[in-house]
Residue, then its C-alpha position, 0 to 999 in steps of 0.5 A: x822282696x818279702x811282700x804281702x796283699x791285704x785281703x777285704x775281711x768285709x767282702x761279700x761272704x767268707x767264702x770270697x774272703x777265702x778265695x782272695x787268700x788262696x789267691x794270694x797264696x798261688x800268686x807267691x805272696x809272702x803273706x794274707x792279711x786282713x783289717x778288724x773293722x765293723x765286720x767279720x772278726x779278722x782271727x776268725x777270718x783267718x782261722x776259716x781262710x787259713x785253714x783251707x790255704x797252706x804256705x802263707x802267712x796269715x796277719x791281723x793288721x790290726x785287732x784292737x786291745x780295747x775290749x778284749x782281755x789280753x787272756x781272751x785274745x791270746x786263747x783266740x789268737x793261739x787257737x787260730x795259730x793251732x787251726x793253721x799250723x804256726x803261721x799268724x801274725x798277731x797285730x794289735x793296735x789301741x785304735x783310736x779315742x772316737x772308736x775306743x770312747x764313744x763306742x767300746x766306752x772305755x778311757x783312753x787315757x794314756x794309750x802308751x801306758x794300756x798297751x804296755x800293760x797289755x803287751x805285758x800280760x798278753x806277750x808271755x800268755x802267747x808263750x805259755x807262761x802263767x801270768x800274775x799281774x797288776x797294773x793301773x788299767x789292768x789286771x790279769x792272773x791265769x794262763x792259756x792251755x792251747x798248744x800252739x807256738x807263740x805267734x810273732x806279735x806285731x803293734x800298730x805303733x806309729x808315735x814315739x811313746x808306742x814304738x818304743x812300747x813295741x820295740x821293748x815287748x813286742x816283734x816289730x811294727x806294722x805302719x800305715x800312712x807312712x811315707x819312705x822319709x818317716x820310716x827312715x828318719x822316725x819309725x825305723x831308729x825309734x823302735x829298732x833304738x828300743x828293741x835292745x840289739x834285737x832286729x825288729x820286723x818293721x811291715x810297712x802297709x802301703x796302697x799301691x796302684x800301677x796307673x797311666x792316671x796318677x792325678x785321678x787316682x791320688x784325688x780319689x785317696x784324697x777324696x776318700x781317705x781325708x779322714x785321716x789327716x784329722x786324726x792325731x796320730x795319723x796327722x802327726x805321721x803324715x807330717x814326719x813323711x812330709x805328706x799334705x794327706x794320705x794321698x801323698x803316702x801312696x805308691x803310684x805310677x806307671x810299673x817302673x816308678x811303682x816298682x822305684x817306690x817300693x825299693x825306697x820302703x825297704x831302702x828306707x827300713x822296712x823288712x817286709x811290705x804289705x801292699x793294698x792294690x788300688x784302682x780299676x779292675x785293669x789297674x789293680x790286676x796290673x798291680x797285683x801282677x808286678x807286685x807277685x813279680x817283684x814277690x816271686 
């Protein structure tokens, strides 16, 4: 199994932030990576973190379009490719309308259509081509002089409108809050449908926890994840997976059922897995222990 760990980019310095990536490294994962939130900025991170770990993929899961120009992002997402020697893994994602309105103060507008446009400019920058552009939300003329390989570019796409955006301009999706049914029966044959005879990665972010207390540890994502059923895109993604909440998308058990779960994503479609370990101390060293096995 290809599978990858998230990495805490809001951990208590940088330093430690590096240390969970050489962990991840020397426990054979395939990939680091880390979340853009109210933190540290997670190309930066990786820039850091990566420098000092050779042999695992670095991935941003996800940076977000809004505010950044697309010529912005690709020079800093092809200088951190430069810093690493070719192994990022570019996720981009449009947000949300409370993050995207109430705080940058930009429209969100028909997000589909911004992230075509985006992808449109940003996709050729990465490969070193000159770009003259002009859409209805965006503009963009010049090109990026860094030499560094194009990165694989990932969307954070979970609806219809934007899997078909990244199957038609990008490398593949990366999901959250997604059950086995709705990569199999939705995410799946949208985009791979989209993407034109071409395989697309489809990364599947899961939380996992190796536990003897499944019920507390399901109350606790309930209790701190709700949030997320109240959000339109992810409500509507927990409903194709037939899921109450986001309690009901995690992978949770005893190792067997844990490693029976993780089976079902990629029986389901996934190419690879990006795990979050939850739980105690105890559970989530449990954890991290099968999913390095199953990794190895």
């Amino acid at each position: 199994m290809r599978i990858g760990v998230f990495v805490d980019e809001m951990g208590p310095s940088l330093e430690a932030v590096a240390d969970q990536v050489q962990g991840a490294a020397k426990a054979g994962f395939a990939g680091a990576w880390v979340g853009q939130r109210t933190g540290r900025d997670a190309l930066t991170t990786l820039a850091v973190a990566g420098s000092r770990t050779p042999g695992i993929e670095l991935g941003t899961a996800v940076v977000p379009t809004y505010p950044r120009h697309p010529l912005a992002l690709a020079a800093q997402a092809l200088t951190v490719q430069e810093a690493v020697g070719g192994r990022l893994s570019l996720g981009v994602g449009v947000s949300h309308r409370h993050i995207v309105e109430d705080q940058y103060g930009y429209s969100f507008d028909r997000p589909a259509r911004h992230l075509r446009e985006y992808l449109s400019v940003l996709v050729p920058l990465l490969r070193g081509e000159s770009v003259s552009y002009g859409g209805e939300t965006l503009k963009a003329v010049g090109a990026v002089d860094v030499a560094a390989a194009a990165p694989s570019v990932l969307v954070g796409a979970l609806g219809p409108a934007m899997l078909r955006v990244a199957g038609e301009l990008a490398d593949g999706t990366i999901t959250t809050w997604a059950t086995a049914s709705a990569l199999a029966d939705h995410i799946v044959p949208e985009i791979t449908k989209a993407a034109g005879g071409r395989t697309p990665r489809v990364v599947a972010g899961t939380v996992v926890c190796v536990t003897s207390r499944e019920d507390e540890r399901r109350a606790w994502v309930a209790e701190n994840f709700g949030m997320v059923g109240q959000l339109p895109i992810y409500r509507a993604m927990l409903d194709r997976g037939h899921a109450a909440g986001p309690q009901d998308t995690v992978v949770i058990g005893d190792e067997t059922a844990v490693e029976r779960g993780l089976r079902r994503l990629f029986d389901a479609g996934a190419t690879e897995l990006v795990a979050l370990p939850l739980g105690s101390e105890e559970e989530q060293a449990r954890t991290t222990a099968l999913l390095a096995d199953l990794a190895g």
